[in-house]
C-alpha positions in Angstrom: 0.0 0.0 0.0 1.5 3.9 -0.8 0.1 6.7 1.4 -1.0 9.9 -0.8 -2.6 12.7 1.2 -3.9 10.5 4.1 -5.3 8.3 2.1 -3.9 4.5 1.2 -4.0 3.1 -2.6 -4.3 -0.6 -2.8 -2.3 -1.3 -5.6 -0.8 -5.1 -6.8 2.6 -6.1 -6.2 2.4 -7.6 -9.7 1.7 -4.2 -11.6 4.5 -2.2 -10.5 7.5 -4.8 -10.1 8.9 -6.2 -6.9 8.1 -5.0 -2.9 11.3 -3.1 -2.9 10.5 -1.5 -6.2 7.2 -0.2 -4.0 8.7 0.5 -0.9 11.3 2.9 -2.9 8.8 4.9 -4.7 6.8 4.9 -1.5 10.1 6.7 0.1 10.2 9.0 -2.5 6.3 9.7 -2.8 6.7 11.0 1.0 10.0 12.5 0.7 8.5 14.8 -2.3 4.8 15.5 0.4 7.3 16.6 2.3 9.4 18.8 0.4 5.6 20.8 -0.4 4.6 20.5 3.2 7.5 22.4 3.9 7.6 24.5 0.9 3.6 25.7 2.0 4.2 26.0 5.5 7.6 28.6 3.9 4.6 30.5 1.4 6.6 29.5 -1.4 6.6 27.5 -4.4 8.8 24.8 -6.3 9.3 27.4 -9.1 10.7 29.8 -6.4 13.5 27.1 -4.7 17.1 26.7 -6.0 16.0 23.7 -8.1 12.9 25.3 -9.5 15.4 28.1 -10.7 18.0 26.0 -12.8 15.0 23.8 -14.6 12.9 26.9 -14.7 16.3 28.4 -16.9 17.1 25.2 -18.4 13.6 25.2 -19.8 14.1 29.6 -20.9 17.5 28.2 -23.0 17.5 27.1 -26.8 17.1 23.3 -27.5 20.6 24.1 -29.3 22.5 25.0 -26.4 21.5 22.9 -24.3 22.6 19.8 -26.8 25.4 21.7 -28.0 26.3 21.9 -23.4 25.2 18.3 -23.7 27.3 17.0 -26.6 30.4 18.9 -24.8 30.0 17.9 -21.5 29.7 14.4 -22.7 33.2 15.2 -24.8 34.6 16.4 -21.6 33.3 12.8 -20.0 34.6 10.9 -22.7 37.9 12.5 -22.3 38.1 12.3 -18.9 37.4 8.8 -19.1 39.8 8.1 -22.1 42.4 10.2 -19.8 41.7 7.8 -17.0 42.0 4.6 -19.2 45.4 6.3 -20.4 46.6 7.2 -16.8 45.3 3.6 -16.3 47.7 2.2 -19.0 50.7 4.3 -18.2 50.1 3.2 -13.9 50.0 -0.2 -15.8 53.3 -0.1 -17.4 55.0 2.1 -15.0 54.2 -1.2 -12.6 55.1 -3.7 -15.3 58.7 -1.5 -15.8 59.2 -1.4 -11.8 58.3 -4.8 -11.5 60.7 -6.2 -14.5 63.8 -3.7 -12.3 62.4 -5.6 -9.7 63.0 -9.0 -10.7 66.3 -8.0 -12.6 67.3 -6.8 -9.0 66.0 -10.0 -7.5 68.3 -12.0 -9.9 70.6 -10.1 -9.5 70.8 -10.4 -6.0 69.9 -14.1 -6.1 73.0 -14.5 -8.4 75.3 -12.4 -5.6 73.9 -14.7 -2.8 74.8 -17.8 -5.3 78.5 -17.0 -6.0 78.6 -16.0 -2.2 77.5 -19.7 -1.7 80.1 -21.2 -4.1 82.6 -19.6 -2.5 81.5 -20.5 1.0 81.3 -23.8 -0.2 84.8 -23.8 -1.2 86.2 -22.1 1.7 84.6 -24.8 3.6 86.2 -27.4 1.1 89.7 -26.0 1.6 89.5 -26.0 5.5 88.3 -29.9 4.9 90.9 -30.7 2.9 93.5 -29.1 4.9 92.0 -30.4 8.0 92.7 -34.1 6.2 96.0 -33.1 5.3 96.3 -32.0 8.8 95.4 -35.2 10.7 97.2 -37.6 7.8 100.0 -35.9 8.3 99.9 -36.6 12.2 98.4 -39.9 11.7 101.6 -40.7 9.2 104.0 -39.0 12.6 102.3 -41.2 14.8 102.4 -44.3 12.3 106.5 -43.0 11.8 106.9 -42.6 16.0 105.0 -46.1 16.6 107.7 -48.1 14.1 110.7 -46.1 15.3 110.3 -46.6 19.2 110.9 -50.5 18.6 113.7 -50.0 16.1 115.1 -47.0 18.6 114.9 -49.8 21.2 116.2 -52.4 18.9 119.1 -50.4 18.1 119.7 -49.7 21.6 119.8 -53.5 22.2 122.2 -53.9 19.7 124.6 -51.4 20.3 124.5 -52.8 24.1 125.2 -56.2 22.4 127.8 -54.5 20.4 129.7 -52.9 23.3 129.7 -55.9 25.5 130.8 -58.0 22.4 133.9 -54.8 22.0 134.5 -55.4 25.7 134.7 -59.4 25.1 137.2 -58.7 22.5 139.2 -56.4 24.4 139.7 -58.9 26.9 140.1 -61.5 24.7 143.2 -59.3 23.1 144.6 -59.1 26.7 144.3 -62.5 27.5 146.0 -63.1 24.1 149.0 -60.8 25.0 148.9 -62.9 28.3 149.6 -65.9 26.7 151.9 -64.5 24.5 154.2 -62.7 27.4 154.2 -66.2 28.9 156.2 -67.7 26.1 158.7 -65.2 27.1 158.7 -66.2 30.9 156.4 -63.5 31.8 158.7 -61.0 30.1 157.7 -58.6 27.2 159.6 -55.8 25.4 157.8 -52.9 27.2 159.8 -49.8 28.6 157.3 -48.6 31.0 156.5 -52.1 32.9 159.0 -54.4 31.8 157.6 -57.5 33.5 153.6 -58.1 33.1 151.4 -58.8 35.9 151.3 -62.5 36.3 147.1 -62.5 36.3 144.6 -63.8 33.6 144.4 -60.3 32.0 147.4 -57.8 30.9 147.5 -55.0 32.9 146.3 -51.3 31.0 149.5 -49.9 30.8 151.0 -53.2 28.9 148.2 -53.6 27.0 148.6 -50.2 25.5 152.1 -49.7 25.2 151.8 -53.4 23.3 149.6 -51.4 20.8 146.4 -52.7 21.9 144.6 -54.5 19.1 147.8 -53.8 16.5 149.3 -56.0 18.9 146.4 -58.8 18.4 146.6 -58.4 15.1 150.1 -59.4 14.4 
């Protein structure tokens, strides 16, 4: 139902569209009582109002002017809007430029960051490989220290084998110079002790002034 003047008009849904389509010309059926209410209640008319005076001058103006204001304030739209779709286009590449710089920075950076990488990777390799040259090396001194403590100790053994066989030898010389004094009765050509000591061994003196193993020899 629309109110008009107090009074309410039954009209169908079905005539005038949907019941938003009524309740929106219902609005503005009260909204224009309103505006007169008002506008009687002031003593004036909608011919007097700011409104009334614009239409009241559109309708005073030539048909031609008023297409001829038409056609260029639709121009002036038209521009705008091709404007826009330009300022559109040039917001469009302006992003499209930024964004290729963008990615040309991003690879560039991503290709800093790689060689960074690679040469991380071969720092790391380097300290590796020294660090294997580093423990071969002592493993090859340990290997080298392990082998030469027996042979140190070996050759210790022998050259204690060797002096005691030396010392043998030296006192098989004197014995030797023994025997030989005692072919001469005990008496050998020696200035300094001319008579040996009658013992097992040759005294130092003998055996030295003898010649020592020159002696044993001949």
């Amino acid at each position: 139902m629309i109110q008009k003047g107090g009074e309410c008009l039954r009209i169908p849904t079905t005539q005038y569209g949907s019941r938003a389509l009524l309740q929106r010309m219902a609005k503005k059926s009260a909204m224009i009582l309103k505006i007169q209410m008002e506008l009687a209640v002031q003593g004036r008319t909608f011919e007097q109002t700011s409104v009334g005076i614009k239409v009241a001058e559109g309708l005073q103006r030539p048909r031609e002017d008023l297409e001829r204001e038409w056609k260029a304030r639709k121009e002036g739209l038209r521009a705008e809007t091709i404007e826009k779709e330009g300022q559109k286009e040039r917001n469009k590449e302006a992003w499209q430029q930024a964004f290729e710089r963008r990615l040309q920075g991003d690879a560039a950076e991503t290709r800093r960051l790689q060689m960074e990488l690679e040469q991380a990777h071969e720092e790391r390799r380097r300290r590796e490989e020294l660090l294997q040259n580093v423990q071969a090396k002592m493993q090859r001194e340990e290997a080298e220290m392990a082998e030469r403590l027996p042979q140190e100790k070996n050759q210790q053994q022998i050259n204690l084998r060797w002096r005691k066989r030396e010392s043998f030898r030296e006192g098989n010389m004197r014995t030797q110079v023994l025997l030989q004094s005692e072919k001469t009765n005990g008496k050998v050509n020696c200035d300094f002790h001319p008579v040996c000591c009658p013992y097992t061994t040759v005294c130092d003196n003998c055996f030295q002034n003898l010649g020592g193993a020159e002696f044993y020899s001949t």
